[in-house]
ROSE-4610 file (N, C-alpha, C; in Angstrom, 1 decimal, always signed):
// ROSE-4610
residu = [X/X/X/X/X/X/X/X/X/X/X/X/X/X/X/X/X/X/X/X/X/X/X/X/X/X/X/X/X/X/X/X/X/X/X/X/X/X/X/X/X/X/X/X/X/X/X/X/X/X/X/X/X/X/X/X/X/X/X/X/X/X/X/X/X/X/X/X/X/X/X/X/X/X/X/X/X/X/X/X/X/X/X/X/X/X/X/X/X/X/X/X/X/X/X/X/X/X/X/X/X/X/X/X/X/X/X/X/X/X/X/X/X/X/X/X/X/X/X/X/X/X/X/X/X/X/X/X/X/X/X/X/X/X/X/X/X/X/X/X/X/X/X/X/X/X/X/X/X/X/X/X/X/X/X/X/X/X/X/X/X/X/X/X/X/X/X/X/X/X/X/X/X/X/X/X/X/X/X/X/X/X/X/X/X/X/X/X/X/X/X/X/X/X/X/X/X/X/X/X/X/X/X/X/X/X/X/X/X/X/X/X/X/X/X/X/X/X/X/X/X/X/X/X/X/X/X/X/X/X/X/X/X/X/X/X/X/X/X/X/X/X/X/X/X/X/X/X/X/X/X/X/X/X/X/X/X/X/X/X/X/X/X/X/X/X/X/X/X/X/X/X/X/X/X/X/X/X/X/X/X/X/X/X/X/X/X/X/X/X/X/X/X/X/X/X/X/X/X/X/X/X/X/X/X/X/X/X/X/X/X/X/X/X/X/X/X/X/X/X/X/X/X/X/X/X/X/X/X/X/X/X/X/X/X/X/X/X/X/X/X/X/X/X/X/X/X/X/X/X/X/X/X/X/X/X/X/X/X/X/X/X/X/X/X/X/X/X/X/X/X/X/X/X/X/X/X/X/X/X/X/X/X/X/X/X/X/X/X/X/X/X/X/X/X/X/X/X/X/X/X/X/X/X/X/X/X/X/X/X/X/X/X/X/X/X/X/X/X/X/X/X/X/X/X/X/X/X/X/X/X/X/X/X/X/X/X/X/X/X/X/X/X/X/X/X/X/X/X/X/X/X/X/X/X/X/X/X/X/X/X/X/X/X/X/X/X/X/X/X/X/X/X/X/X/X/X/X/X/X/X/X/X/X/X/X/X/X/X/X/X/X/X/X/X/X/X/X/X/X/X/X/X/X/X/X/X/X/X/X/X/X/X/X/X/X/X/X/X/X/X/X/X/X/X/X/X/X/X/X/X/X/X/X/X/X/X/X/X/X/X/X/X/X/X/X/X/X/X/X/X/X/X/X/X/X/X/X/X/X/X/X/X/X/X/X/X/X/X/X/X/X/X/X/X/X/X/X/X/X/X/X/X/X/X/X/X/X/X/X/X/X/X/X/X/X/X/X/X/X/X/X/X/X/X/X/X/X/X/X/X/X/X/X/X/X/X/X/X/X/X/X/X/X/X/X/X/X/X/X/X/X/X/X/X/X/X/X/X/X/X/X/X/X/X/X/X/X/X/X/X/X/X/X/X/X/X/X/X/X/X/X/X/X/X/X/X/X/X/X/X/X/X/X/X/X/X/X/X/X/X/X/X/X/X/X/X/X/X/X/X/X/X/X/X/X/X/X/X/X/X/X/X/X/X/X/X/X/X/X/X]
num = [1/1/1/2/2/2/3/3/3/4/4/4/5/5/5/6/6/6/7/7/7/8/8/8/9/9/9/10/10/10/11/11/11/12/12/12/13/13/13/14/14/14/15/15/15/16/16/16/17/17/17/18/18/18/19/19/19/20/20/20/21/21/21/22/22/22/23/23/23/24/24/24/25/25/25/26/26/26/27/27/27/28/28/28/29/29/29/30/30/30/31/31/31/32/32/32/33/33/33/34/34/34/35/35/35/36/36/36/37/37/37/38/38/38/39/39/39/40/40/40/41/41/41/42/42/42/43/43/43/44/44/44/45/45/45/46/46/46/47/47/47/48/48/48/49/49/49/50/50/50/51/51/51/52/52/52/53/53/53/54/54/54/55/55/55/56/56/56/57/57/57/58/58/58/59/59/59/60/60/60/61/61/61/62/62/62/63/63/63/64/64/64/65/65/65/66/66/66/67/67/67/68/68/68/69/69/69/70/70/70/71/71/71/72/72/72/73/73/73/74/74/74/75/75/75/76/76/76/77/77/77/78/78/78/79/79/79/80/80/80/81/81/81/82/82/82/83/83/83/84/84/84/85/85/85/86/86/86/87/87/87/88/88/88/89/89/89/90/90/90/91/91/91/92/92/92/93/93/93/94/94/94/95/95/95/96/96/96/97/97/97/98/98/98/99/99/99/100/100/100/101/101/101/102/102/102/103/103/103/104/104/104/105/105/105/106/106/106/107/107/107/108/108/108/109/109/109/110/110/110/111/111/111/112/112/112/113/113/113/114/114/114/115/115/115/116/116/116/117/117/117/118/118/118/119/119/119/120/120/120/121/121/121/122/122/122/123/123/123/124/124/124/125/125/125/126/126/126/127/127/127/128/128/128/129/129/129/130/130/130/131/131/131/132/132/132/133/133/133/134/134/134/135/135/135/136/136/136/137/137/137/138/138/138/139/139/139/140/140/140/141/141/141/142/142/142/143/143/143/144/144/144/145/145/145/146/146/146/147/147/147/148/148/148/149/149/149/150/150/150/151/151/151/152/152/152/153/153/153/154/154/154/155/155/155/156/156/156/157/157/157/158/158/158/159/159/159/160/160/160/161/161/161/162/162/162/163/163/163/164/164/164/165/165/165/166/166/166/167/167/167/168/168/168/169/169/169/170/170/170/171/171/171/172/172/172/173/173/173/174/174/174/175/175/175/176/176/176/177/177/177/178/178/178/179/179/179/180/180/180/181/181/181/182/182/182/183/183/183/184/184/184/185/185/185/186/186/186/187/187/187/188/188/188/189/189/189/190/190/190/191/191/191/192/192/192/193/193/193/194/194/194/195/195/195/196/196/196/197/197/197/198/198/198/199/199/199/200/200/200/201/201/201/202/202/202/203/203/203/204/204/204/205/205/205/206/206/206/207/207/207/208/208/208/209/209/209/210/210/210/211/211/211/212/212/212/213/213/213/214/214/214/215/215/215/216/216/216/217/217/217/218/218/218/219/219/219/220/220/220/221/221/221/222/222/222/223/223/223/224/224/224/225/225/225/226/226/226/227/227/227/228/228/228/229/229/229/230/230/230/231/231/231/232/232/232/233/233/233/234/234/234/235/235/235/236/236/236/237/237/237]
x = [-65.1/-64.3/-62.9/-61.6/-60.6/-60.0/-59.0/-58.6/-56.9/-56.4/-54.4/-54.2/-53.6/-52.9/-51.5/-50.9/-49.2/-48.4/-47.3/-46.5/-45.5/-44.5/-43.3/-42.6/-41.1/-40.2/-39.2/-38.1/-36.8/-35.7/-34.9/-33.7/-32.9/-32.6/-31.3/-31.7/-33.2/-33.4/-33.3/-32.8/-32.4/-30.8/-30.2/-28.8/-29.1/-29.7/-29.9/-30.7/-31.5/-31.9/-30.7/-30.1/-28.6/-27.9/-27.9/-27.0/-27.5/-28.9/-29.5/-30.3/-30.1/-31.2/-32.9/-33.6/-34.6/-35.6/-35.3/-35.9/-35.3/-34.5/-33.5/-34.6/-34.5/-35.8/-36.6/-37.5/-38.9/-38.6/-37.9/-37.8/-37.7/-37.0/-36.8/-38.4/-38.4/-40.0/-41.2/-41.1/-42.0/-41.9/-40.4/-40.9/-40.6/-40.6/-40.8/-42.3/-42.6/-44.1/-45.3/-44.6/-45.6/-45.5/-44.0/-44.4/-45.2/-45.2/-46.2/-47.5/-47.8/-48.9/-49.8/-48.7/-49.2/-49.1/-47.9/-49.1/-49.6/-50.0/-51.4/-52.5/-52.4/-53.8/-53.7/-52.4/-52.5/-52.7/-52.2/-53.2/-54.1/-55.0/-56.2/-56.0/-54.9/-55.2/-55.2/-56.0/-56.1/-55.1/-54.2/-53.6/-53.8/-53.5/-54.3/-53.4/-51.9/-50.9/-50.1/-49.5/-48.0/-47.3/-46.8/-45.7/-44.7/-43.6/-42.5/-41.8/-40.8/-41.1/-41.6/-42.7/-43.9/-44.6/-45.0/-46.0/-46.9/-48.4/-49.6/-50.6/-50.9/-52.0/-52.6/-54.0/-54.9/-55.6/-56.0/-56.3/-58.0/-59.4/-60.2/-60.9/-60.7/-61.5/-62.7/-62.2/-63.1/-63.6/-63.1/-63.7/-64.0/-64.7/-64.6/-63.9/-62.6/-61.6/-61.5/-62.0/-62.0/-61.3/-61.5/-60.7/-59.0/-58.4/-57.5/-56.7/-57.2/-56.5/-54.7/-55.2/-53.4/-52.3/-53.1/-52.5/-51.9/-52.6/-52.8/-51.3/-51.4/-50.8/-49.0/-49.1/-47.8/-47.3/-48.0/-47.7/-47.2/-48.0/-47.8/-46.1/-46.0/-44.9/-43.5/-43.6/-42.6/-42.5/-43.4/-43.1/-42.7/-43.2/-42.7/-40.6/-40.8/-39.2/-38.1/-38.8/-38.4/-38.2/-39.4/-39.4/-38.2/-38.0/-37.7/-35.5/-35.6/-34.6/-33.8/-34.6/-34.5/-34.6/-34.8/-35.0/-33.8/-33.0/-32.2/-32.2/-31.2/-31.5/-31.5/-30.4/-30.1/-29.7/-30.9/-30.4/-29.1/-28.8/-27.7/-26.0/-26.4/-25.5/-25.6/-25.6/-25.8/-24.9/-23.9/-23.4/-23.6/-25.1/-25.6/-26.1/-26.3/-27.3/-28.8/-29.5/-30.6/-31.4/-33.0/-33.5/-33.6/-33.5/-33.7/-34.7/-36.1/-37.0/-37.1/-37.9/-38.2/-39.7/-40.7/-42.3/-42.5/-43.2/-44.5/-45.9/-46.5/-48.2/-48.4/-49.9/-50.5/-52.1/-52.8/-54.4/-55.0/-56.5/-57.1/-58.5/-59.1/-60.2/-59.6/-60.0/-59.7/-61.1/-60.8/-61.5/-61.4/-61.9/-61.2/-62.4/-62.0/-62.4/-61.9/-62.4/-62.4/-62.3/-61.0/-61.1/-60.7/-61.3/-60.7/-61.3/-62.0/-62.5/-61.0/-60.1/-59.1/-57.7/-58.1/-57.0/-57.2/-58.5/-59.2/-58.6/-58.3/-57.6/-57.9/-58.3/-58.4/-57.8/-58.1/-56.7/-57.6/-56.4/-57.0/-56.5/-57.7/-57.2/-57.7/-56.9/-57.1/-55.6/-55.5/-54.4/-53.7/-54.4/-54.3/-53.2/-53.4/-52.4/-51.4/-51.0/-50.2/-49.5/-50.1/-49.1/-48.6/-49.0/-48.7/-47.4/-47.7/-46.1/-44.7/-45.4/-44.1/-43.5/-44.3/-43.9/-42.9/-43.3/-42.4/-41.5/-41.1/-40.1/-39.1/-40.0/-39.2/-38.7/-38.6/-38.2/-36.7/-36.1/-34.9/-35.0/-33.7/-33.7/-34.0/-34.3/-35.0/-36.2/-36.7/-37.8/-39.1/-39.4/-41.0/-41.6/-41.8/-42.4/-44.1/-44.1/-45.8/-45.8/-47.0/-47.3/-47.5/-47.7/-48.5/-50.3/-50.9/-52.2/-52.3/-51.7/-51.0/-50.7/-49.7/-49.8/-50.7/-51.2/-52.8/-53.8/-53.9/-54.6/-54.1/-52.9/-51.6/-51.8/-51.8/-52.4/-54.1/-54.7/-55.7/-56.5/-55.5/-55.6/-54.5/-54.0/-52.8/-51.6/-51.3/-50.2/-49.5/-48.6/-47.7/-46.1/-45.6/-44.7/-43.8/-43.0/-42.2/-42.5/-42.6/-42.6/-41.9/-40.6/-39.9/-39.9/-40.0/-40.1/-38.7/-39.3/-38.1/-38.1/-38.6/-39.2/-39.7/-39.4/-40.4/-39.0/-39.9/-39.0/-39.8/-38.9/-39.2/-39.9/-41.3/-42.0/-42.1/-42.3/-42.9/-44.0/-44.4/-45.7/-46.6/-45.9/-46.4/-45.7/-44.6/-44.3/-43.4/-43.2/-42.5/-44.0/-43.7/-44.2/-43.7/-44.3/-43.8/-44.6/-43.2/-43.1/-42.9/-43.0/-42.3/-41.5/-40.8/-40.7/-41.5/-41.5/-42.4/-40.9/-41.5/-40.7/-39.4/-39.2/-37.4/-37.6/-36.3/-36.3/-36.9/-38.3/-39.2/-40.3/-40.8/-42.3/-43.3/-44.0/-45.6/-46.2/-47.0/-48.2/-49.0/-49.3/-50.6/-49.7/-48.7/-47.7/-47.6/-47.4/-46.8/-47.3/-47.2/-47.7/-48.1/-49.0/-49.7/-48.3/-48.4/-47.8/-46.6/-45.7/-44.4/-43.0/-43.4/-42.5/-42.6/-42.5/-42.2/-42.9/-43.8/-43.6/-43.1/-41.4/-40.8/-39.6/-39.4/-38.3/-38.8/-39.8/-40.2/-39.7/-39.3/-39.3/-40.0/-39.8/-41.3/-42.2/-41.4/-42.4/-43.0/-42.1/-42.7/-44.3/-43.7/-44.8/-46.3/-45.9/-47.3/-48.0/-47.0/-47.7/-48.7/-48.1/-48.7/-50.0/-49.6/-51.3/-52.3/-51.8/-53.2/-53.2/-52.9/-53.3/-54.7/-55.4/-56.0/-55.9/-56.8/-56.6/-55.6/-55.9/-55.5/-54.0/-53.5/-52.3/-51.6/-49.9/-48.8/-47.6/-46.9/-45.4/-44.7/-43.5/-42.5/-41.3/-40.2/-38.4/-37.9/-37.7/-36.6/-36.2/-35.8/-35.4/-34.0/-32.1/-31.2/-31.9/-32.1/-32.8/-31.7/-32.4/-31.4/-33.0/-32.0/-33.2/-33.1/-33.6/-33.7/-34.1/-33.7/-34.0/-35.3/-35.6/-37.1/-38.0/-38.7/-39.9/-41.0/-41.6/-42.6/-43.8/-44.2/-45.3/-46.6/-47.7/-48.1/-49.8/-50.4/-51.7/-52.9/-53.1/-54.5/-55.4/-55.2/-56.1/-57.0]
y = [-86.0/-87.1/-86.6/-87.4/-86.7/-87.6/-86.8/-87.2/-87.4/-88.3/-88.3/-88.2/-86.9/-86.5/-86.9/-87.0/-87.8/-87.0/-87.0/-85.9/-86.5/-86.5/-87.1/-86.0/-85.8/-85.5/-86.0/-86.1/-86.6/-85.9/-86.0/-85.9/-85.6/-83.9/-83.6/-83.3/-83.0/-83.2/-82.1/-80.9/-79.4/-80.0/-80.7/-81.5/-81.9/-83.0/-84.5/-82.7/-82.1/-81.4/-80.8/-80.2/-79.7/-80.2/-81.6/-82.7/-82.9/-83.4/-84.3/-83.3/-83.5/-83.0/-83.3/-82.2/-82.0/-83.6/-83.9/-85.5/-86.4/-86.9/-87.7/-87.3/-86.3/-85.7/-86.5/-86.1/-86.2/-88.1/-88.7/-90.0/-90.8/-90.2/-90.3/-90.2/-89.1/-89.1/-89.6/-90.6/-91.2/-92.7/-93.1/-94.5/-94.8/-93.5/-93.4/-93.4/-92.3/-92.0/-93.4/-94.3/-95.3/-96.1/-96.1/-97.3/-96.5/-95.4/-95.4/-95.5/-94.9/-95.3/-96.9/-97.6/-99.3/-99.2/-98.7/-99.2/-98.8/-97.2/-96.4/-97.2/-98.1/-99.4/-100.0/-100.8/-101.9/-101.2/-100.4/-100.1/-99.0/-98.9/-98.1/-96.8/-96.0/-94.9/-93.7/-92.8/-91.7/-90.7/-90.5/-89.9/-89.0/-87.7/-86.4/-85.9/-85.4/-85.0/-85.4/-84.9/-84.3/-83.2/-82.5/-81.3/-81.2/-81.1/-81.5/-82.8/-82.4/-84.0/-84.2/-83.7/-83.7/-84.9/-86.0/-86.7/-86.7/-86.3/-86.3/-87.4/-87.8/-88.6/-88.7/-89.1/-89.1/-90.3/-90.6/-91.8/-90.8/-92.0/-91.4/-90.5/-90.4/-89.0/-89.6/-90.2/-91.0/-92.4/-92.8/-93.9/-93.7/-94.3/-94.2/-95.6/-95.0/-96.1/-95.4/-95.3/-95.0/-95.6/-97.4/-97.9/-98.4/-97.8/-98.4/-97.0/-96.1/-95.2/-95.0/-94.3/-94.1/-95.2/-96.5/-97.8/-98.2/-97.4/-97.5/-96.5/-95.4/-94.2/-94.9/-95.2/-95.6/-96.6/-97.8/-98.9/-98.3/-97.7/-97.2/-96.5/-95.9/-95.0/-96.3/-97.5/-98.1/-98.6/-99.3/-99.6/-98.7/-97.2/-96.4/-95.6/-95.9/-95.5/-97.1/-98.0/-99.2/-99.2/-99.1/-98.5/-97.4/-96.5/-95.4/-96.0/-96.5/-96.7/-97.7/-98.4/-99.2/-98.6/-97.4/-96.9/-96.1/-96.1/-95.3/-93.8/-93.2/-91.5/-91.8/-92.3/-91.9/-93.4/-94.0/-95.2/-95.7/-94.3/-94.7/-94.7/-93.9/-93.6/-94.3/-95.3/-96.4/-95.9/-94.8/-94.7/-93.2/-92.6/-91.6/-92.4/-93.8/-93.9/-94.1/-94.4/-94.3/-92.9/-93.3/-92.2/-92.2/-91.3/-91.2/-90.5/-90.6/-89.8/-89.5/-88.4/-88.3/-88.1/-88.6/-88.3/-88.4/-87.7/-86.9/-86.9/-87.4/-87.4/-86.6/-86.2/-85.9/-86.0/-86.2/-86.6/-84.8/-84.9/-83.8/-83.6/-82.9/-82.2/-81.7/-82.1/-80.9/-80.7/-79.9/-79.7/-80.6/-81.1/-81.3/-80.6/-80.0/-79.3/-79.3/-79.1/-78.4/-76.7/-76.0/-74.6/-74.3/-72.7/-72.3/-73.2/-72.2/-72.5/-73.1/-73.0/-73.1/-74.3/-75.1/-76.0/-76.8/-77.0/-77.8/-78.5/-78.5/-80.1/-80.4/-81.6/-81.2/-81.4/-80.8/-80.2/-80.1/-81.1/-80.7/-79.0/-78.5/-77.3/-77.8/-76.8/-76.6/-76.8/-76.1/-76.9/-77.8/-78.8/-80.2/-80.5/-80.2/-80.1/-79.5/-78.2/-77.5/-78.2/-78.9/-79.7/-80.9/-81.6/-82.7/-82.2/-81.5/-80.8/-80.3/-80.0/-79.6/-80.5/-82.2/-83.2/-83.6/-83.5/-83.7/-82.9/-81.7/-80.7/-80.7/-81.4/-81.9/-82.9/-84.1/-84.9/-85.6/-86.5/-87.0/-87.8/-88.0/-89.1/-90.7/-90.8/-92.4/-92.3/-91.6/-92.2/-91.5/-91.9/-91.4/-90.6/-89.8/-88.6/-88.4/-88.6/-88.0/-87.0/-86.5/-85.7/-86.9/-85.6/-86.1/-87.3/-86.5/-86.6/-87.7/-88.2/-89.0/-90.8/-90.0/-90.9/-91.8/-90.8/-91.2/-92.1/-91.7/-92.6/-93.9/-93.9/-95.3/-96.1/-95.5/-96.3/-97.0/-96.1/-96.1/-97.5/-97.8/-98.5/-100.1/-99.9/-100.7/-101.2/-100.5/-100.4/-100.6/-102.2/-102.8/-102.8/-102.0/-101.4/-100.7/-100.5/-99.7/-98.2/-97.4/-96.1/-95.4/-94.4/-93.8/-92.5/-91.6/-90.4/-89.4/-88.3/-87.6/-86.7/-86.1/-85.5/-84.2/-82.7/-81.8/-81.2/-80.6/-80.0/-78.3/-77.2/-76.2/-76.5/-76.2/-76.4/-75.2/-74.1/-73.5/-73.1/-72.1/-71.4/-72.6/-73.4/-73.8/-73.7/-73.8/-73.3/-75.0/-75.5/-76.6/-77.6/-78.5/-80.1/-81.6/-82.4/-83.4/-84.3/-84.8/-86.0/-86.9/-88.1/-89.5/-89.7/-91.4/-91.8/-92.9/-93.2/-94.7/-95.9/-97.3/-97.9/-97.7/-97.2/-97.3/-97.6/-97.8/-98.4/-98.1/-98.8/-98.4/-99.3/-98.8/-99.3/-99.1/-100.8/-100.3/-99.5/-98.8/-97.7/-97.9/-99.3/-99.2/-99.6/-99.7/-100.4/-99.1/-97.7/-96.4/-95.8/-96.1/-95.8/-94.5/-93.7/-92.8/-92.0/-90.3/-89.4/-90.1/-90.4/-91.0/-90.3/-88.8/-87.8/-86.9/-87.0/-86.4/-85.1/-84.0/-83.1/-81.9/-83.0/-81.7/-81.5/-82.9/-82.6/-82.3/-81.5/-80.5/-79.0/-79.0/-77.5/-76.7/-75.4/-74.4/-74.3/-74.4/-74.6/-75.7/-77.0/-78.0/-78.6/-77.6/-77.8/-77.6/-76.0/-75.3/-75.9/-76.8/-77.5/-78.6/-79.3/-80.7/-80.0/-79.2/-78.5/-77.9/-78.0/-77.9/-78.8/-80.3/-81.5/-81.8/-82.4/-83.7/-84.3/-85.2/-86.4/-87.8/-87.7/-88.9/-88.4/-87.0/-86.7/-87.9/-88.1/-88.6/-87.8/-88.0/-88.1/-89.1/-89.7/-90.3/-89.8/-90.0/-89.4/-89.8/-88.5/-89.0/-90.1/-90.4/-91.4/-91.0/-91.0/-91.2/-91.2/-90.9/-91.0/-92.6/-93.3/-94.6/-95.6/-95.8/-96.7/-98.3/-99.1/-100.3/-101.3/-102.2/-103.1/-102.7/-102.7/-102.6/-103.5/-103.4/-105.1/-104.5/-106.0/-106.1/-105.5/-104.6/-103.5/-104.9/-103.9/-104.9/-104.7/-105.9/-106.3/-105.5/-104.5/-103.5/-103.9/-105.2/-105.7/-107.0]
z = [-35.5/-36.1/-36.3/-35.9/-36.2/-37.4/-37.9/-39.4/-39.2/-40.0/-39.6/-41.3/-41.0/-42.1/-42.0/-43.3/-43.2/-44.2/-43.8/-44.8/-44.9/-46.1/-46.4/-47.1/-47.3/-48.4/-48.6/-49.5/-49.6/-48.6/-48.1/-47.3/-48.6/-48.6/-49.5/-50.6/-51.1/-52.4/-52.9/-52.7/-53.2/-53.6/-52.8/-53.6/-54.8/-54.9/-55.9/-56.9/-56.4/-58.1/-58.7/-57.8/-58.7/-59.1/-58.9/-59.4/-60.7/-61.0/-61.6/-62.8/-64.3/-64.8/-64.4/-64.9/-64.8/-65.0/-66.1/-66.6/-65.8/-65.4/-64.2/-62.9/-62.6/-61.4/-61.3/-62.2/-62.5/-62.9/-63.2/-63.6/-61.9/-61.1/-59.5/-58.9/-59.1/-58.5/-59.0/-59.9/-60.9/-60.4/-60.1/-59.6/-58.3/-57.1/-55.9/-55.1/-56.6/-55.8/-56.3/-57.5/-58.0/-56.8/-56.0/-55.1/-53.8/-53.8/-52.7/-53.1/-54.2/-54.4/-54.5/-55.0/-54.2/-52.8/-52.0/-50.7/-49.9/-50.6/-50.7/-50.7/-51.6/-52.0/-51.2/-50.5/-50.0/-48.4/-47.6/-46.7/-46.3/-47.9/-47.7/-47.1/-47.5/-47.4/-48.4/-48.6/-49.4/-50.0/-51.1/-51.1/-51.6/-51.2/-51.5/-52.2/-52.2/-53.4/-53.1/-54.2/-54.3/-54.3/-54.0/-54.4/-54.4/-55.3/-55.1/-55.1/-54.0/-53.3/-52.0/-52.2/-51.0/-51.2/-50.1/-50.5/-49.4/-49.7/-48.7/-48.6/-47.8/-47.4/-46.3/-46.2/-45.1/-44.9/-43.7/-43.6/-42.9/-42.5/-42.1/-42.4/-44.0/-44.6/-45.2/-46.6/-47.2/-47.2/-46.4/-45.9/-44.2/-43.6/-42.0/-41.8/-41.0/-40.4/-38.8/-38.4/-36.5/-35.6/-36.3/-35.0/-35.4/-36.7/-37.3/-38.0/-38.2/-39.0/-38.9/-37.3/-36.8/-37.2/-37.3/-37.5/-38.8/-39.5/-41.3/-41.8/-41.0/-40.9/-40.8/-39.7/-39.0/-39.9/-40.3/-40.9/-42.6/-43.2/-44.6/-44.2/-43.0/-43.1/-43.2/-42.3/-42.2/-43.7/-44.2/-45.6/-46.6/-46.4/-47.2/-47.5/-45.9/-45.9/-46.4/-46.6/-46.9/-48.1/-49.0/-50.4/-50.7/-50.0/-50.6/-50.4/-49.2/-49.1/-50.3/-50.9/-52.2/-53.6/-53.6/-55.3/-54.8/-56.0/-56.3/-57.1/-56.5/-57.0/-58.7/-59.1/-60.5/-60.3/-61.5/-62.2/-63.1/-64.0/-64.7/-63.9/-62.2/-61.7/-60.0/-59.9/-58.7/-57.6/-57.9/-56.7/-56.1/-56.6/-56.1/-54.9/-54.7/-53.5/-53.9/-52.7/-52.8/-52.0/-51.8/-51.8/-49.9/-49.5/-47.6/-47.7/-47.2/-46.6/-45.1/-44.7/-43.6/-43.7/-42.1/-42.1/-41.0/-40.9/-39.6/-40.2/-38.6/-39.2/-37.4/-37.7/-36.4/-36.7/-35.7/-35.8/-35.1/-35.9/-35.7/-37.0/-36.6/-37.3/-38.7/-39.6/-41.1/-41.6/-43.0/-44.1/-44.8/-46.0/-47.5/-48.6/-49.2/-50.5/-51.6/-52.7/-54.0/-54.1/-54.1/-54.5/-55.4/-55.9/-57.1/-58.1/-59.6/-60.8/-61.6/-61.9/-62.9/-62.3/-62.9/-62.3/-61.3/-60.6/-59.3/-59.2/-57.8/-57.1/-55.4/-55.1/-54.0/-52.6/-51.9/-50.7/-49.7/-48.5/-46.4/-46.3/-45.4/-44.8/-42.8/-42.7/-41.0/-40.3/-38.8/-38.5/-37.9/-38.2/-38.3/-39.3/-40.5/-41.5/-41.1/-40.3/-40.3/-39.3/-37.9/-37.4/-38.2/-38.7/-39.3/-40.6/-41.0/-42.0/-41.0/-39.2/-38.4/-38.3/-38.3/-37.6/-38.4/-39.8/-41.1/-40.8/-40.7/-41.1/-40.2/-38.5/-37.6/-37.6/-38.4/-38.3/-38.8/-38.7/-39.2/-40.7/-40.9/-42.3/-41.5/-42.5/-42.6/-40.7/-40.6/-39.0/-39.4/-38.4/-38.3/-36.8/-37.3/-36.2/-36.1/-34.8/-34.4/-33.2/-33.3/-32.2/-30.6/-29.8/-28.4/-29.7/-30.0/-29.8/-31.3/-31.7/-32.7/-31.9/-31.0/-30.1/-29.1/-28.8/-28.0/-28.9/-30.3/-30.9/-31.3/-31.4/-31.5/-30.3/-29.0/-28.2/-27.8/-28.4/-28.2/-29.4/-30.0/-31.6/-30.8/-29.5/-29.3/-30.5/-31.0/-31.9/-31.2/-32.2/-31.6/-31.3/-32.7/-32.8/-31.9/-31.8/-30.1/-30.5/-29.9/-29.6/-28.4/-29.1/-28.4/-27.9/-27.0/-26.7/-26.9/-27.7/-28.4/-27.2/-26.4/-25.6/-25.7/-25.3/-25.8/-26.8/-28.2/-29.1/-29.3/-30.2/-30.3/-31.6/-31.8/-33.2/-33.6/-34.7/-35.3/-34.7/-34.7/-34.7/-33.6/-33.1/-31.8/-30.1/-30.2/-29.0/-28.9/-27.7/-26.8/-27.2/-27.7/-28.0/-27.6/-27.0/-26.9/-28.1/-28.6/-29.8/-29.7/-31.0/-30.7/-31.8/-31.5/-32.7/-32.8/-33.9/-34.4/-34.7/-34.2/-34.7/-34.3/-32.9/-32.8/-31.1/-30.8/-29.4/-28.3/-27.6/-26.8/-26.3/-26.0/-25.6/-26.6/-26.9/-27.9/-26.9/-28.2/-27.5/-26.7/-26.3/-25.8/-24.4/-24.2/-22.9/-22.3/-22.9/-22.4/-21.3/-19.7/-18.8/-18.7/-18.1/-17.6/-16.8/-17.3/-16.4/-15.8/-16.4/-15.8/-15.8/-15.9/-16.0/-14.2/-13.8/-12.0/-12.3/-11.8/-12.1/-11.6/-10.9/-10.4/-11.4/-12.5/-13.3/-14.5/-14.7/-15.8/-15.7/-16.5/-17.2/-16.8/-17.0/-16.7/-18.0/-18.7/-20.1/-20.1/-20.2/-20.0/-19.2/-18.1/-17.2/-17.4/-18.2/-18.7/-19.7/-20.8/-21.6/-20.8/-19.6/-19.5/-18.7/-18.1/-17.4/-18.7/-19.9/-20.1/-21.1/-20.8/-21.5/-20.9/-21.3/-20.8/-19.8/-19.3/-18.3/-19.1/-20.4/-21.4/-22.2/-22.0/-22.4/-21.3/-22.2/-21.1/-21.6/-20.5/-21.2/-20.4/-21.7/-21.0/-21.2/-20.6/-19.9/-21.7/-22.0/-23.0/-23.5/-24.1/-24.9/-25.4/-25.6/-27.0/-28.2/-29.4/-30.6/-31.1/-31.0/-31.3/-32.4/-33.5/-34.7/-34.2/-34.6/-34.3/-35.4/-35.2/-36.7/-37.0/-38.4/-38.8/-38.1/-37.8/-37.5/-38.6/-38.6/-39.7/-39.0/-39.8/-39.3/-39.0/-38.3/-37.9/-38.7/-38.9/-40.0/-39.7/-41.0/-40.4/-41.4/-42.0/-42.9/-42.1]
């Protein structure tokens, strides 16, 4: 069974703490993270922590959602950067702005457990998680980042939303990756034709990755990183 873990943080937020006392912080992250947590509720997904200004969540753990998760995933993200773009850093000071996040999710196998006697909390392992934090760490202010295999399930869910091809990036402790964006100028998922990349205008890297995809991996040509009006996510209820 595979699991979509989702990862968020603030854009800048080693700024805003040097700015801002400690209680101003923590007053920022109190009515940022309430509103995710509503619509945590409202589309049913799990939220596993916080850290920082980390925010985690999983879809397909504790409930079985198979044919909807990625969908849950993607949708929570558009609302969330919506929200976030609406609270402001410092209430008493309106012309700090508001808050910009960035988020990455990717699909895969985890754990979830309870470790450690003193302080229990519980926490995904595998790396599943560890891509889904690149996707985060890769990603821009205000968008949404997925993997190849993130993807596949977006389509595979026909998610309606456009999806853009960032095309292959340097990740961390993974090598050359092809990404997307959610939600910016493109083609819905389930439109994204099959192997529409030539394979004589690949890379050598490039290349090596797409030989050991799948028959169900794709890629498509680049994309400009260009945002596009919001649209209204689409109904996983």
């Amino acid at each position: 069974m595979l699991f979509l873990p989702f990862l968020l943080d603030i854009v800048g937020f080693t700024k805003i703490s040097s700015e801002l006392e400690p209680r101003k912080i923590a007053n920022m992250l109190d009515r940022l993270y309430t509103k995710f947590d509503g619509l945590s509720q409202e589309h049913d997904i799990f939220k596993v922590e916080t850290i920082g200004d980390a925010y985690m969540a999983v879809t397909n753990l504790v409930k079985d959602q198979p044919g909807d998760h990625a969908s849950r995933i993607a949708n929570f993200a558009v609302d969330a950067i919506e929200a976030a773009n609406e609270t402001l850093i410092n209430e008493d000071d309106p012309f700090m702005g508001h808050v910009d996040i960035r988020v990455g999710f990717h699909t895969g196998p985890v754990v979830a457990d309870v470790v450690g006697s003193k302080n229990p909390r519980y926490c995904l392992f595998g790396d599943t998680v560890n891509t889904a934090s690149r996707m985060e760490s890769n990603s821009k202010k205000n968008r949404i980042h997925c993997s190849q295999a993130a993807l596949d399930q977006l389509r595979i869910e026909s998610y309606p939303l456009p999806i853009a091809s960032r095309g292959f990036i340097n990740v961390k402790g993974k090598g050359n990756m092809a990404t997307y964006w959610v939600n910016e100028a493109g083609l819905p998922a389930a439109a994204i034709p099959l192997s529409t990349v030539p394979e004589d205008d690949l890379t050598e890297s490039e290349r090596f990755i797409s030989s050991l995809s799948n028959h169900n991996h794709h890629l498509v040509p680049p994309m400009p990183p260009r945002q596009v009006k919001p649209q209204r996510r689409a109904s996983t209820r």
